[in-house]
N, CA, C and O of each residue as an XYZ file, in Angstrom:
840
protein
N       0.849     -1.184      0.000
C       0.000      0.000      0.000
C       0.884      1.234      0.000
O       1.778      1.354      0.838
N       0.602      2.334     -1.113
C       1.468      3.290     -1.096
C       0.996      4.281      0.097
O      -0.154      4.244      0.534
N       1.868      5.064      0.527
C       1.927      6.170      1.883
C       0.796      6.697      1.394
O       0.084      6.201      0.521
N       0.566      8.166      2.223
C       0.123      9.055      2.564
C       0.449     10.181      1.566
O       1.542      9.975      1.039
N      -0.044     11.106      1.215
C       0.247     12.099      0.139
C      -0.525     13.710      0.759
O      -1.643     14.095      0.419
N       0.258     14.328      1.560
C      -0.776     15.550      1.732
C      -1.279     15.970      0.263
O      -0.939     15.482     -0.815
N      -1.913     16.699      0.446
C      -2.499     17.880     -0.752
C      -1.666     19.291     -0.394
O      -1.448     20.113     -1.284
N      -1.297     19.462      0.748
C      -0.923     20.635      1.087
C       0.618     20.687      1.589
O       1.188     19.659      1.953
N       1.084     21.617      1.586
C       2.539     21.924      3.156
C       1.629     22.002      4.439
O       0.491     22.471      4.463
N       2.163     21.585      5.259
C       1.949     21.567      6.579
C       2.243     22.852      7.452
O       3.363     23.185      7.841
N       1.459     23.294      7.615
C       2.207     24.912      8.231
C       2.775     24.493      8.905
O       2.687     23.436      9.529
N       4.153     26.045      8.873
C       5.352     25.766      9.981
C       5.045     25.867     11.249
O       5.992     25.847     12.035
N       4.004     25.967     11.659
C       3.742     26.226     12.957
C       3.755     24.719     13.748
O       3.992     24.566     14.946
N       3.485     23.810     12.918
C       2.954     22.363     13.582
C       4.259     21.702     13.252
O       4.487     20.673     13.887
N       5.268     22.140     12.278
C       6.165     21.046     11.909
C       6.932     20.785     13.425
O       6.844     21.460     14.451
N       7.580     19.758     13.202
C       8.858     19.999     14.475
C      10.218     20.580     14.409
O      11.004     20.682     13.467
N      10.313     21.015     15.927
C      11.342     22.422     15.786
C      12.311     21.846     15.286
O      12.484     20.662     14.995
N      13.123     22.980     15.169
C      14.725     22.988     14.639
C      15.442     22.283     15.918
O      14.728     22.236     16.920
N      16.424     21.866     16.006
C      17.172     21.094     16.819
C      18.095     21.874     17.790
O      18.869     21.561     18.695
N      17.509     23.490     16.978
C      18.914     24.233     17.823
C      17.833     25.378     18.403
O      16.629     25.146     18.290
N      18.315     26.664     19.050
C      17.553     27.755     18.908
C      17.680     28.691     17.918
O      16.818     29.565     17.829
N      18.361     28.669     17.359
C      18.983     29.651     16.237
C      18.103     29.339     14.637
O      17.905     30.098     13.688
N      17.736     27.968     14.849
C      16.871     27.661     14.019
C      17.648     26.970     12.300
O      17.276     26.520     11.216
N      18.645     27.232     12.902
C      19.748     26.871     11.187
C      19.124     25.819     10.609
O      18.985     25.742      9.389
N      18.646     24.816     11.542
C      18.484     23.312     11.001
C      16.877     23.225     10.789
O      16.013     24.073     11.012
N      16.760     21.688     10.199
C      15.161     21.252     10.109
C      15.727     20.505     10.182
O      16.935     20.265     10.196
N      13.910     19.499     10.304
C      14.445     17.858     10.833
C      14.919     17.162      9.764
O      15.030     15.944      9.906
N      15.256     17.713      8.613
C      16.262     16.644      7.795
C      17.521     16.834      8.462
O      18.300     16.059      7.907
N      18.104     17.445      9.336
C      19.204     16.570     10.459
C      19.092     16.077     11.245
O      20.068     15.891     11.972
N      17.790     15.550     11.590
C      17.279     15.334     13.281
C      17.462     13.941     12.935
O      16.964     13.335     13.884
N      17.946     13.012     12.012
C      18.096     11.623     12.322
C      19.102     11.428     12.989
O      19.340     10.296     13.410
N      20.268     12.910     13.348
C      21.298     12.550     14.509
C      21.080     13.022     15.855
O      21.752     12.955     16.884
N      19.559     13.690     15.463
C      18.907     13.947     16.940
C      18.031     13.438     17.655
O      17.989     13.443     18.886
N      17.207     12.921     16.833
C      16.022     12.021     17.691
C      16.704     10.692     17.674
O      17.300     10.296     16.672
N      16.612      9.937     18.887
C      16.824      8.528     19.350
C      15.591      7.615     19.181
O      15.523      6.571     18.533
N      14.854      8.085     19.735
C      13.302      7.560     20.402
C      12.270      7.863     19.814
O      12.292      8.945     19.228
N      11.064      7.078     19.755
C      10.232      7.393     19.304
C       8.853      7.064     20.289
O       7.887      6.471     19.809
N       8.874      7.408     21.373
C       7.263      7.114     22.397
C       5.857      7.087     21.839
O       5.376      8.072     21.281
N       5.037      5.658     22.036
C       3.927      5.547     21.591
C       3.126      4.940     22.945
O       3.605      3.863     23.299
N       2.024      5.404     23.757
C       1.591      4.854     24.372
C       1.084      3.259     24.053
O       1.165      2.750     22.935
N       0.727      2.807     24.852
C       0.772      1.373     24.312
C      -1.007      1.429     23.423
O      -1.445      1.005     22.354
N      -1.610      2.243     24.669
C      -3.140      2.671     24.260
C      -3.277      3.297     22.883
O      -4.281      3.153     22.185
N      -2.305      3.936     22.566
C      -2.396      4.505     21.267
C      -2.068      3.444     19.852
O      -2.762      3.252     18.854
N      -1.147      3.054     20.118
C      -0.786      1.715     19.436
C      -1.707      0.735     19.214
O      -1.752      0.124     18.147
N      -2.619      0.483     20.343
C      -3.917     -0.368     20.432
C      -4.737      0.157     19.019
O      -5.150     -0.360     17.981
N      -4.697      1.815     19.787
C      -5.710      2.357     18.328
C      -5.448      2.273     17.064
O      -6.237      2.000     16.160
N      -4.412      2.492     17.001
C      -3.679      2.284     15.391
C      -4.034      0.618     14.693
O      -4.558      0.391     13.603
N      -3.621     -0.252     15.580
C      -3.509     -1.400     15.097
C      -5.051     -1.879     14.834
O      -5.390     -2.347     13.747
N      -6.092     -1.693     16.104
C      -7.314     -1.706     16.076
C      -8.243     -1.037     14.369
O      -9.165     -1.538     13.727
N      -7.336      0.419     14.131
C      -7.959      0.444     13.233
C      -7.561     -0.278     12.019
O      -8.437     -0.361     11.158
N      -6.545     -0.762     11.792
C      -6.118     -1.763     10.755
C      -6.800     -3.014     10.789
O      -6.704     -3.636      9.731
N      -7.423     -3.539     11.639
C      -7.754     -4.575     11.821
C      -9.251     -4.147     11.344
O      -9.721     -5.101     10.725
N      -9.910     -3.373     11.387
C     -10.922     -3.289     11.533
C     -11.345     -2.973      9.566
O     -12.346     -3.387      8.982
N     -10.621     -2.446      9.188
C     -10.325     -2.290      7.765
C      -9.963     -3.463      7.056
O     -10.337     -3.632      5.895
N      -9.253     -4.297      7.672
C      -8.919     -5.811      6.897
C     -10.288     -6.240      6.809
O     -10.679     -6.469      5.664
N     -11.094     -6.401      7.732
C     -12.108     -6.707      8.565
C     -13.353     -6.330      7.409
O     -14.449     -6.890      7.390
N     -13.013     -5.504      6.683
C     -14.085     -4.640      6.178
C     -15.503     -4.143      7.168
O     -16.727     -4.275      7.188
N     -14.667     -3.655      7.745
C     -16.010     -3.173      8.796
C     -15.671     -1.482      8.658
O     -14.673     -0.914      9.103
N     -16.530     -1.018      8.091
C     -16.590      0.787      7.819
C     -17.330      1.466      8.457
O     -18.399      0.962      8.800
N     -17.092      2.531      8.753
C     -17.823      3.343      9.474
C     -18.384      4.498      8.577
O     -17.722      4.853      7.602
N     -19.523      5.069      8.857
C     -20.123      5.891      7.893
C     -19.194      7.056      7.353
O     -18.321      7.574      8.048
N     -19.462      7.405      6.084
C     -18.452      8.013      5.431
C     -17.528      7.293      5.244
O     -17.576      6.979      4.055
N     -16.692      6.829      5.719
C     -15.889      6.156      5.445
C     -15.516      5.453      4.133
O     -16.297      4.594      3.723
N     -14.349      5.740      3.394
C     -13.362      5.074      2.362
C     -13.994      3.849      2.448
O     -14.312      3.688      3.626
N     -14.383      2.757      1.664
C     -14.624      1.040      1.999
C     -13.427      0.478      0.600
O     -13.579      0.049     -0.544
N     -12.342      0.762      1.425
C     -11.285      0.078      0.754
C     -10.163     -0.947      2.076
O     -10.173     -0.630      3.266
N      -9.434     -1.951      1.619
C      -8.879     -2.419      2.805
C      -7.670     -1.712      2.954
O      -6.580     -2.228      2.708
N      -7.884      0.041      3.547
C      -6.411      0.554      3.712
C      -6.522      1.668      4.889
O      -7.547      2.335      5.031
N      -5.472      1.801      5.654
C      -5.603      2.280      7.038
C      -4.514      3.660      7.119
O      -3.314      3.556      7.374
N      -5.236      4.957      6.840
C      -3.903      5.501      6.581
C      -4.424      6.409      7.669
O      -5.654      6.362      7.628
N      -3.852      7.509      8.974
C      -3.797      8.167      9.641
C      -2.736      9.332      9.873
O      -1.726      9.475      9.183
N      -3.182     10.312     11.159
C      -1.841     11.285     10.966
C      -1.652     10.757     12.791
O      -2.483     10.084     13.402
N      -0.563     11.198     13.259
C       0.298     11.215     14.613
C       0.607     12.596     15.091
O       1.522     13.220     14.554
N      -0.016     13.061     15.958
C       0.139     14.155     16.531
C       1.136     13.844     18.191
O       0.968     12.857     18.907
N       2.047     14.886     18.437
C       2.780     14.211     19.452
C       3.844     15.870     19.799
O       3.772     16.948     19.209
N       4.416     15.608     20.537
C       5.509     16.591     21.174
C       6.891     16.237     20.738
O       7.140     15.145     20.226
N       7.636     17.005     20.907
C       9.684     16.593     20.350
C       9.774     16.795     21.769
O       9.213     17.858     22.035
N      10.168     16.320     22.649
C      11.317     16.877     24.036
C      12.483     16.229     23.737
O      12.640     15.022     23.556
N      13.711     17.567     23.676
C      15.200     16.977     23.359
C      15.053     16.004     22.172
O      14.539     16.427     21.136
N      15.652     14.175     22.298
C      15.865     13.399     21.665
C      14.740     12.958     21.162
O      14.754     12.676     19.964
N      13.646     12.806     21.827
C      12.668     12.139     21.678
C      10.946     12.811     21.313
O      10.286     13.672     21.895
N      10.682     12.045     20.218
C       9.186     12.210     19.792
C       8.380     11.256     20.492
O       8.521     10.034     20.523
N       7.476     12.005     21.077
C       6.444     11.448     21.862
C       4.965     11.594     21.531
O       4.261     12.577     21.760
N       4.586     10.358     20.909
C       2.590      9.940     19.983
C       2.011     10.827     21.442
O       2.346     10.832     22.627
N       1.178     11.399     20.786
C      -0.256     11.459     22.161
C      -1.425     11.399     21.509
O      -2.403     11.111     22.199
N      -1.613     11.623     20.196
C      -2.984     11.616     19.275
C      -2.860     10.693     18.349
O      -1.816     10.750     17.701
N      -3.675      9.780     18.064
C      -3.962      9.597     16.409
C      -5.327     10.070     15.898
O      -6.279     10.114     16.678
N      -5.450     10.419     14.637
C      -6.556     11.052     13.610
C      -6.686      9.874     12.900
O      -5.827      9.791     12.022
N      -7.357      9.039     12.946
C      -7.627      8.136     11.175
C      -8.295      9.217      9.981
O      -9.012     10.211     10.093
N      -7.777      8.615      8.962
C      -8.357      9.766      7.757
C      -9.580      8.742      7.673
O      -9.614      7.696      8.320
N     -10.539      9.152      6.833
C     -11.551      8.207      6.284
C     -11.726      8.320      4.584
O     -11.951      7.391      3.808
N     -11.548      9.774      4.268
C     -11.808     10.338      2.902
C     -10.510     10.025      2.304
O      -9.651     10.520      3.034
N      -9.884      9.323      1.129
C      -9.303      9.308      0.121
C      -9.299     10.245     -0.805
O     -10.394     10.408     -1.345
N      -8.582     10.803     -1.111
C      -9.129     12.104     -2.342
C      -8.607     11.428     -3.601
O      -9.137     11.735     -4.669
N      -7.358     10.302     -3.576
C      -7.312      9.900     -4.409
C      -7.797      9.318     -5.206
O      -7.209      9.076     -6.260
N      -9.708      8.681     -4.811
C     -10.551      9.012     -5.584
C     -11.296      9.710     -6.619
O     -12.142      9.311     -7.420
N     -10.656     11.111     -6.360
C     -11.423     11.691     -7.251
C     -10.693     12.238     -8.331
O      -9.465     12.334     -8.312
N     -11.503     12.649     -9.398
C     -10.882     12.548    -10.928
C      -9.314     13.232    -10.726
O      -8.239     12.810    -11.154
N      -9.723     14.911     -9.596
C      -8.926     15.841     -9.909
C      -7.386     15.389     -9.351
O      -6.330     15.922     -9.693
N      -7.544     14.275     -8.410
C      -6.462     13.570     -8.054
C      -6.099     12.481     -8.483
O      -4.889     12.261     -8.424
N      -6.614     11.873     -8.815
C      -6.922     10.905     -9.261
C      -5.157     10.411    -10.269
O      -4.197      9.694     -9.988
N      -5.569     11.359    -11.573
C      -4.041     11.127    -12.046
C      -2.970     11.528    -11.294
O      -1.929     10.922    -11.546
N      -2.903     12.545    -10.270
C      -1.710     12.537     -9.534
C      -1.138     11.370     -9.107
O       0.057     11.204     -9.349
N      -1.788     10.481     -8.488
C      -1.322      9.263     -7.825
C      -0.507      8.492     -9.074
O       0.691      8.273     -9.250
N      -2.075      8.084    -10.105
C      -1.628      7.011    -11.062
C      -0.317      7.333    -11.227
O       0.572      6.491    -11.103
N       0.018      9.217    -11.668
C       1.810      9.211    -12.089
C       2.579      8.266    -11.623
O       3.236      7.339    -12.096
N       2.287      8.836    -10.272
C       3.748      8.825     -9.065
C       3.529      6.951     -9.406
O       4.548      6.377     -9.790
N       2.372      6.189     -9.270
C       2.714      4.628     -9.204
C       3.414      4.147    -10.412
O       4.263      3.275    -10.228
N       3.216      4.543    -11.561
C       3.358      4.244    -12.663
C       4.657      4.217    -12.753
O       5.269      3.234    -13.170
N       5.344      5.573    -12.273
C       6.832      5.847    -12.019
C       7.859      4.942    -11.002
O       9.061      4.703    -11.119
N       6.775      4.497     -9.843
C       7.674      4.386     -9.150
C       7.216      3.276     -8.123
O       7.846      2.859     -7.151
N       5.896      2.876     -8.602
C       4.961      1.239     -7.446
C       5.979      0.324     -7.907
O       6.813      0.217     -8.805
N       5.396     -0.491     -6.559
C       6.022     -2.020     -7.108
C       4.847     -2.654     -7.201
O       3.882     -2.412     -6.477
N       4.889     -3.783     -8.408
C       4.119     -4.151     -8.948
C       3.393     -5.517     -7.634
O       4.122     -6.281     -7.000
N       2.042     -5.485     -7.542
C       1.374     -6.567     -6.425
C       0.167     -7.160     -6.864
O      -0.299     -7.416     -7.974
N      -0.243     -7.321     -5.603
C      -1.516     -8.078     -6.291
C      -2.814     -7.215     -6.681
O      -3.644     -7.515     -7.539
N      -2.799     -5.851     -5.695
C      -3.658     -4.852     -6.067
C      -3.280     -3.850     -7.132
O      -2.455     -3.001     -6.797
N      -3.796     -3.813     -8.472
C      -3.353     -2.623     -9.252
C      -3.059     -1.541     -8.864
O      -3.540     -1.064     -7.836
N      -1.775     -0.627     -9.992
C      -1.448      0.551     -9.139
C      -2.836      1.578     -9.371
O      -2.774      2.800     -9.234
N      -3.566      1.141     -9.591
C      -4.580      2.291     -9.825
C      -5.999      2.137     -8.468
O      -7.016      2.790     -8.234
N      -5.284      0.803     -7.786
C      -6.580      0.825     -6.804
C      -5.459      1.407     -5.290
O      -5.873      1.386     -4.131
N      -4.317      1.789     -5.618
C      -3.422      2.094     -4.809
C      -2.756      3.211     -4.050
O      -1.779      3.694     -4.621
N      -3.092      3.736     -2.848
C      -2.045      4.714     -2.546
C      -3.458      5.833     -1.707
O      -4.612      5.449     -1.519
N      -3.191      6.492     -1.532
C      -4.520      7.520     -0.574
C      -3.752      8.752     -0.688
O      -2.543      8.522     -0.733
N      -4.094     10.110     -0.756
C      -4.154     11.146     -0.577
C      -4.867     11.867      0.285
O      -5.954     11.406     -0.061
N      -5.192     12.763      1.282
C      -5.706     13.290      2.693
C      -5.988     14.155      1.643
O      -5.430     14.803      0.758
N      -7.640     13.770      2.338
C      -8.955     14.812      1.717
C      -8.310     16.158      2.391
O      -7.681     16.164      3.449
N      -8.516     17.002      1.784
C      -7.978     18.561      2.429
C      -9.000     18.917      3.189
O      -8.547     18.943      4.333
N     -10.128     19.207      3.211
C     -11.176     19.430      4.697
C     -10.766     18.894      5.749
O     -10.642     19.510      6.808
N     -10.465     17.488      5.565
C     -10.592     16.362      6.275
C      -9.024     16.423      7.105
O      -8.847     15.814      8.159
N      -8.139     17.108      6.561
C      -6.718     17.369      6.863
C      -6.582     18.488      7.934
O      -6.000     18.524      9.018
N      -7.605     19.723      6.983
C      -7.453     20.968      7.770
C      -8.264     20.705      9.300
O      -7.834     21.049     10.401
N      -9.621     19.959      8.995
C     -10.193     19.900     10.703
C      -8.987     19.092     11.476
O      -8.843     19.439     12.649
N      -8.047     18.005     10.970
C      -6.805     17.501     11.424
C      -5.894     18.534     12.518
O      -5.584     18.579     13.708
N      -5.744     19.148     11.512
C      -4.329     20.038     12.089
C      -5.224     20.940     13.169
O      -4.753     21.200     14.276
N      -6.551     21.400     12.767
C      -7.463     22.761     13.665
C      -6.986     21.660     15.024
O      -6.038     22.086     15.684
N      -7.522     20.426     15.425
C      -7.417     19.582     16.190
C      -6.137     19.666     16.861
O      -6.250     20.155     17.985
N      -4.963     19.349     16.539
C      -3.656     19.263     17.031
C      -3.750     20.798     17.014
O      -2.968     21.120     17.908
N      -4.247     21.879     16.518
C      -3.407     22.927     17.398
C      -4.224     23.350     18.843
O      -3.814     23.855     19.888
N      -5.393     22.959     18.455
C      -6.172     23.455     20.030
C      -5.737     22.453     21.336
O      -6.033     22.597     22.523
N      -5.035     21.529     20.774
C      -4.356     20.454     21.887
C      -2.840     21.171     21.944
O      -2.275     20.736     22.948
N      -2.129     21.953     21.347
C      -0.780     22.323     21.660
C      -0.137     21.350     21.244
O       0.757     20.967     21.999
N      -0.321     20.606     19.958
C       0.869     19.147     19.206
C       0.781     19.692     17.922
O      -0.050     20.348     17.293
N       2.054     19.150     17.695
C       2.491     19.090     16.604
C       2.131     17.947     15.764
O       1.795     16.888     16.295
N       2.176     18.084     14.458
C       2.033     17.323     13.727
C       3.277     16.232     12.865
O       3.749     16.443     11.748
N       3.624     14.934     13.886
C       4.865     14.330     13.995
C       5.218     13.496     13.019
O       6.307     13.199     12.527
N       3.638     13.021     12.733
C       3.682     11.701     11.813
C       2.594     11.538     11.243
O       1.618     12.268     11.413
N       2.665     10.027     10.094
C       1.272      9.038      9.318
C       1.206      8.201      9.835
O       1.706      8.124     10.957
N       0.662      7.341      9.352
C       1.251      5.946      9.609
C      -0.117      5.350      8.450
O      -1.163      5.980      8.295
N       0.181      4.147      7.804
C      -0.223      3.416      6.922
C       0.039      2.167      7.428
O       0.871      2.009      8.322
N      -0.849      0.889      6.745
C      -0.761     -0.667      6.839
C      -0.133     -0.864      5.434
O      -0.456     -0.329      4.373
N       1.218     -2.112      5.794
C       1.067     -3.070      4.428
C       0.076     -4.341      4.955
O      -0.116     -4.543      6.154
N      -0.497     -5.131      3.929
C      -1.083     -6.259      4.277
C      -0.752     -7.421      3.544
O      -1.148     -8.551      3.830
N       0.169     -7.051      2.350
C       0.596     -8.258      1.764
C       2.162     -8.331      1.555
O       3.027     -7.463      1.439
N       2.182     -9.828      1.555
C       3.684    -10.166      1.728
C       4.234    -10.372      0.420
O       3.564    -10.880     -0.479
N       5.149    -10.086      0.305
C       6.266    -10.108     -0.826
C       6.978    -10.679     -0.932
O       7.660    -10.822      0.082
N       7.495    -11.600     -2.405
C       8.758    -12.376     -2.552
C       9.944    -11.942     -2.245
O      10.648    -12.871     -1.849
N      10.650    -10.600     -2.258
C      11.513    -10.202     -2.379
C      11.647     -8.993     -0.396
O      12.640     -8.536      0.169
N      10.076     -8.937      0.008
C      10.264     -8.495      0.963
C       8.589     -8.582      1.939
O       7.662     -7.773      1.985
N       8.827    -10.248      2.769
C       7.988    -10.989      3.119
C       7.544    -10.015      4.314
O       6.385     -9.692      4.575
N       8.671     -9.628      4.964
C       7.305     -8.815      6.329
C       7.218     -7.115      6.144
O       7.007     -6.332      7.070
N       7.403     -6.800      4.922
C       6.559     -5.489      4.873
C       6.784     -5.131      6.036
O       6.024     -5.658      6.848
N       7.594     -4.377      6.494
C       7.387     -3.549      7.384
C       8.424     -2.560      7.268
O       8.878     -2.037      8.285
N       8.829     -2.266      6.159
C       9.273     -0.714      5.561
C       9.182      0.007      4.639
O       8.815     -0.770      3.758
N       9.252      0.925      4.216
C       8.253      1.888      3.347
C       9.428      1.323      2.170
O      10.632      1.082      2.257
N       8.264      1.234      0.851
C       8.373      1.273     -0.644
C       9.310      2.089     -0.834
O       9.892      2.898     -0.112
N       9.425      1.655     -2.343
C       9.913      3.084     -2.876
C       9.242      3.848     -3.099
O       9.792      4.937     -3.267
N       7.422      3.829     -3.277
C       6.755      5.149     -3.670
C       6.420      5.694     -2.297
O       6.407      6.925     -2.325
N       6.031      4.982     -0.617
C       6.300      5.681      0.137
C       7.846      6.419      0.545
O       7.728      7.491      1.138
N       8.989      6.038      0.336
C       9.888      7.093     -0.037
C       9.747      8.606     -1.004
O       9.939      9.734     -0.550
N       9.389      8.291     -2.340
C       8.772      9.503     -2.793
C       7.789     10.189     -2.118
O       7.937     11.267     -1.542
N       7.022      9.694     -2.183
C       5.796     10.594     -1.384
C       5.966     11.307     -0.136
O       5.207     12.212      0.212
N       7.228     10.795      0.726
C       7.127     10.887      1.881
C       8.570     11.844      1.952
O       8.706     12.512      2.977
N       9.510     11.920      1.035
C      10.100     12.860      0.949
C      10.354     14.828      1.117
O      10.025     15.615      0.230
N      10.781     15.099      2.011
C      10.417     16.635      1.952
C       9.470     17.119      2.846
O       9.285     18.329      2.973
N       8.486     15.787      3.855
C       7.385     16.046      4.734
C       7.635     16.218      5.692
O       6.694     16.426      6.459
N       9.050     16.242      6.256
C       9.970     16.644      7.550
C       9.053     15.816      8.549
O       9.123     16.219      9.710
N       8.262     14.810      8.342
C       7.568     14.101      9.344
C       8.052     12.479      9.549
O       8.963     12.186      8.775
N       7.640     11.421     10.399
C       8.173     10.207     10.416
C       6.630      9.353      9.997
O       5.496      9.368     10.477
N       7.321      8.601      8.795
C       6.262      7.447      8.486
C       6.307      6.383      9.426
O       7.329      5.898      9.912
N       5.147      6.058      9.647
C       5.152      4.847     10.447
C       4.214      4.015      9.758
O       3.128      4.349      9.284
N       4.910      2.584      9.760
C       4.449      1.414      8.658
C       4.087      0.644      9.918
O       4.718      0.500     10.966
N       2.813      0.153      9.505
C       2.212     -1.145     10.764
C       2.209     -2.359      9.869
O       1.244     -2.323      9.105
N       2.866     -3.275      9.734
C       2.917     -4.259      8.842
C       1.964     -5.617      9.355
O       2.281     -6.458     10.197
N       0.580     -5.520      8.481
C      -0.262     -6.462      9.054
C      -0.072     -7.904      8.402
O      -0.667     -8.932      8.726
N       0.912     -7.744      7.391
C       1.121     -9.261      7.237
C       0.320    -10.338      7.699
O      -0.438    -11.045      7.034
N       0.578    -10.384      8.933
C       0.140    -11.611      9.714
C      -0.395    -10.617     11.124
O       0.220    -10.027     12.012
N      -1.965    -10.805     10.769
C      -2.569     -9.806     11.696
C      -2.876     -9.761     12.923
O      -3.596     -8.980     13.546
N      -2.052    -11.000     13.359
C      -1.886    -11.568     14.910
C      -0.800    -11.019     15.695
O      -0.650    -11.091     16.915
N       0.118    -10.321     14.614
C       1.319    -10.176     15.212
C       1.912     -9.128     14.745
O       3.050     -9.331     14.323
N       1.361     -7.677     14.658
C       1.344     -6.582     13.813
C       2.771     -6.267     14.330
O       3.276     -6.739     15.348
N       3.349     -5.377     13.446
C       4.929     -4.652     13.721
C       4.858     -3.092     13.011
O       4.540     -2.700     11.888
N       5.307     -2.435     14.219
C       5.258     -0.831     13.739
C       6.758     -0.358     13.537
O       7.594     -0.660     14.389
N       7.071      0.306     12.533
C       8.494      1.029     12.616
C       8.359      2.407     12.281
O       7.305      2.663     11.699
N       8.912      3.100     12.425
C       9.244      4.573     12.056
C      10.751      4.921     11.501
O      11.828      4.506     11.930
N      10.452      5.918     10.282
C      11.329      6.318      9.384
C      10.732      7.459      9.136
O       9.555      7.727      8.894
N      12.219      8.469      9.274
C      11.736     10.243      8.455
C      11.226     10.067      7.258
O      11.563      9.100      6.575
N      10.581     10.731      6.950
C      10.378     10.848      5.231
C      10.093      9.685      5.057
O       9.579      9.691      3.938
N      10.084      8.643      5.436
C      10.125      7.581      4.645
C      11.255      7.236      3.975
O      11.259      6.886      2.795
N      12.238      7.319      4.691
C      13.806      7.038      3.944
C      13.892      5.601      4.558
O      13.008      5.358      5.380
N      14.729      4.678      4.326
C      15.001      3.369      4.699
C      16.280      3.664      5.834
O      16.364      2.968      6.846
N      17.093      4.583      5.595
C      18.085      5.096      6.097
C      18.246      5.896      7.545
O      19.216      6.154      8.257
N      16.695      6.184      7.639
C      16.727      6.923      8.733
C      15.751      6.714      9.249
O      14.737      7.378      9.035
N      15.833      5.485     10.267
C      15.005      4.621     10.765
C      14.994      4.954     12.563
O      16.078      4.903     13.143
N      14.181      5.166     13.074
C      14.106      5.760     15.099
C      12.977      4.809     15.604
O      11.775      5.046     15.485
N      13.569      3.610     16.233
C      13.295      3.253     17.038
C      12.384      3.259     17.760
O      12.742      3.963     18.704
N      10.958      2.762     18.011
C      10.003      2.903     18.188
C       9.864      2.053     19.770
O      10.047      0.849     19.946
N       9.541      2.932     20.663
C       9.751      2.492     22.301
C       8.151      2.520     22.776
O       7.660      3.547     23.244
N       7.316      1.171     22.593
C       5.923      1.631     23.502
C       6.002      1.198     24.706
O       6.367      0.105     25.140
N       5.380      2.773     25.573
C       5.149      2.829     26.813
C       3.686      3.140     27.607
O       3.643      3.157     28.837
């Protein structure tokens, strides 16, 4: 399943800070600053819960009725460590609709790996309403906006437990100064979460639930 795709930039107000006070940096250096990554365990419940519930095909009104689980992570930076305190599930796909529609197909065409679901039934984009009541949310709570997180659900010859971002979640996820987090439902008894900036393979933080 391809990532997450805003429609928009993320105002600077929600990104996470610079690493210094002076501000020189963004978090494309923070993979030598963040260590940690804190997820309550309760929150984790939710995440995984909603993946399950999507395999499940069990929808909730409005709701996307596709088997794909994509959300945002709202949370705090202290020092080393990013700390979950919210999740948002999206429900609306925009990559449904016409006007997005070819955006996606590009990016798969360019750059999916080929599976069992066509690249055209593939990948989600965050409805922009549905984004902006997002962020209104995390700012009246005082969080930032840290992370996604997406399900894979199928296993691969070449890479059986899915549990790190594609190459089109690398593209997509490039430049979002945020951390993807992949819940790899493979085997939905025994889910596995990781986190990576951008979605780089390279810059991978350690995911500590507490």
């Amino acid at each position: 399943m391809a990532s997450l795709l805003l429609n928009e930039r993320i105002p600077s107000q929600i990104q996470p800070p610079s690493p210094n006070k002076q501000g020189a940096q963004d978090m494309h250096y923070r993979k030598e600053q963040i260590d940690s990554i804190k997820i309550p365990s309760q929150l984790l419940g939710e995440m995984i819960s909603h993946c399950h519930r999507k395999l499940q095909g069990e929808y909730l009104p409005g709701e996307g009725q596709s088997p794909k689980a994509f959300g945002l992570i709202g949370g705090t930076v202290n020092g080393t460590s990013v700390e979950a305190e919210i999740i948002i599930p999206l429900f609306k796909n925009a990559r449904e609709c016409d006007e997005k529609r070819g955006e996606m197909d590009k990016a798969m065409n360019l750059h999916g790996t080929p599976s069992v679901t066509p690249f055209d039934q593939r990948g989600w984009i965050a409805e922009q309403e549905e984004l902006d009541n997002a962020l209104q949310i995390l700012l009246k709570k005082g969080l930032r906006l840290v992370g996604n997180y997406h399900m894979h659900r199928i296993a691969w010859d070449h890479d059986p437990h899915r549990d790190t971002p594609t190459k089109i979640d690398t593209v997509l996820g490039c430049t979002s100064r945020m951390f993807m987090f992949i819940i790899s439902m493979v085997n939905p008894e025994a889910p596995v979460i990781r986190a990576f900036f951008e979605g780089n393979n390279d810059f991978e933080v350690p995911v500590e639930i507490i």
